[in-house]
C-alpha positions in Angstrom: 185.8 268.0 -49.9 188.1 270.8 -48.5 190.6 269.9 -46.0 190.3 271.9 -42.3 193.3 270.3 -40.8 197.0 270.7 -41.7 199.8 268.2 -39.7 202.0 271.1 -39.7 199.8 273.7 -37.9 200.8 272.8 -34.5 204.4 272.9 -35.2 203.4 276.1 -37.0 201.8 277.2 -33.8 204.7 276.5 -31.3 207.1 278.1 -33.5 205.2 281.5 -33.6 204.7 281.1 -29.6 208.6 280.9 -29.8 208.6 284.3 -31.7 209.5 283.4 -35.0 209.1 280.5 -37.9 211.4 278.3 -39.7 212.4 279.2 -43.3 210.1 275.7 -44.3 207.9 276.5 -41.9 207.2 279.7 -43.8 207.2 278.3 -47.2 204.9 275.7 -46.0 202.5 278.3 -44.5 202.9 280.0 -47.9 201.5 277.3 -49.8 199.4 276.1 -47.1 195.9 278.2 -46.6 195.4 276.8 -42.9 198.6 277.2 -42.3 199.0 280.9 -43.5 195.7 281.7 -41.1 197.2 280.2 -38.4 200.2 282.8 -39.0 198.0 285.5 -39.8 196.1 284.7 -36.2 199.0 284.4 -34.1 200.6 288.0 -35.6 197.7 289.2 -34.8 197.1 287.9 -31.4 200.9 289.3 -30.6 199.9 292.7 -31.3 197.1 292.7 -29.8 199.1 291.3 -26.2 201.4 294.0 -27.2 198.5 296.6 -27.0 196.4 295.1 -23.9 195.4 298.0 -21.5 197.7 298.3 -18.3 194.9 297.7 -15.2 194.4 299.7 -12.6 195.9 299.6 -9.4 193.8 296.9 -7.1 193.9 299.1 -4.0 193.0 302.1 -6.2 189.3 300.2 -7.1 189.0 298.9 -3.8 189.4 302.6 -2.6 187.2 303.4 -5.2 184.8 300.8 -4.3 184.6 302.0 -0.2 183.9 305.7 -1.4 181.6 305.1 -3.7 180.0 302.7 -0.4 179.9 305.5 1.9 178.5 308.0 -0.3 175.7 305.6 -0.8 175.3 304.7 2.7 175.5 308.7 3.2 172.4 309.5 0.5 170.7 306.2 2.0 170.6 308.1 6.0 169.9 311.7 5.0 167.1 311.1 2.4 165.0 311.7 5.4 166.9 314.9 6.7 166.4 316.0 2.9 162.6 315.6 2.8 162.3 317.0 6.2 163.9 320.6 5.2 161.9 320.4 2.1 158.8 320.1 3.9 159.7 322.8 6.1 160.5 325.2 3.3 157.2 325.0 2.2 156.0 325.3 5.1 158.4 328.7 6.2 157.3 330.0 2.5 153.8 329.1 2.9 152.8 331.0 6.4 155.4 333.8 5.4 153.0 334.1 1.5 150.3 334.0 4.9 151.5 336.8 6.3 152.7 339.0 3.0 149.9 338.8 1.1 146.8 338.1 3.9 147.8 340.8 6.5 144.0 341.8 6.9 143.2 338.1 8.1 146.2 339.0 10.8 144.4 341.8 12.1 141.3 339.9 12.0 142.4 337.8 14.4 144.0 339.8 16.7 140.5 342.2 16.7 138.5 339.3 17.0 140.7 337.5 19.8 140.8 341.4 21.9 136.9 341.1 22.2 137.6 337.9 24.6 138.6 339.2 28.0 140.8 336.2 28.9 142.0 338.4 31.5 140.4 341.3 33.5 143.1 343.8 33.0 143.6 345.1 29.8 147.5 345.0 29.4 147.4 341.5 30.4 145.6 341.4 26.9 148.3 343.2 24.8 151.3 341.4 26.6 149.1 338.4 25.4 149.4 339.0 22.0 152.8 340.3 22.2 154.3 337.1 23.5 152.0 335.2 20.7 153.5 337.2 17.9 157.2 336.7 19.4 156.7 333.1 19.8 155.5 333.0 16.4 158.0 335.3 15.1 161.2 332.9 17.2 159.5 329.8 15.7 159.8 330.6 12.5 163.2 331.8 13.1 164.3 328.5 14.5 162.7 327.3 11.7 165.0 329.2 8.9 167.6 328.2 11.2 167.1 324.5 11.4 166.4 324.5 7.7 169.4 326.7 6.3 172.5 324.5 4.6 175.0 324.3 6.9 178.6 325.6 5.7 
């Protein structure tokens, strides 16, 4: 049966905490293959300590840490805003596709809405469908305007 305890591997053990063994501690850990692990171990445990990572700055994380908070919090209140634009841009590029490639369905309208006398004068008519076409032409400014990134 093998041995897996030595008597001398915790004096072995202090003395490498202490930096540095005895001239019989080293012959014994020569001869001894516990021993001679336990050296190897703690050699390389000491370089390793020697090599650890310096951490970062606590205040720097916990800055860290609030940014990356807000800019969550930030995405979190204007996913709404964002789908709201998009939903407008399709709706700006939809009625201007309307209006570029329909214009006959335009005109349509306005013939078919001139048969209707709303009014009995005539120019009443026209300043009618002026003021329809400007409204419709200011709304879907407002609209670009609404919808446009602001700088």
């Amino acid at each position: 049966m093998t041995r897996s305890y030595c008597e001398t591997e915790r004096e072995i053990i202090l003395a490498m905490g202490r930096g540095s063994l005895d001239p019989e501690l080293e012959k014994h850990a020569g001869a001894c293959v516990i021993c001679s692990d336990t050296v190897a171990v703690s050699k390389f445990l000491r370089t390793q300590k020697a090599a650890a990572p310096v951490l970062t700055d606590p205040d720097f994380l916990w800055w860290k840490a609030q940014l990356a908070t807000e800019r969550m919090a930030t995405e979190r209140a204007t996913r709404s805003i964002v789908l709201v634009r998009r939903i407008a841009y399709c709706g700006i590029s939809a009625a201007v596709l309307w209006l570029v490639l329909a214009p006959g369905h335009l005109m349509s309208m306005l013939v078919n809405l001139s048969k209707y006398e709303i009014w009995t004068a005539g120019a009443l008519n026209q300043i009618a469908m002026v003021l329809a076409i400007a409204a419709l032409v200011f709304t879907l400014l407002g609209s670009w305007y609404l919808v446009r990134s602001e700088k």
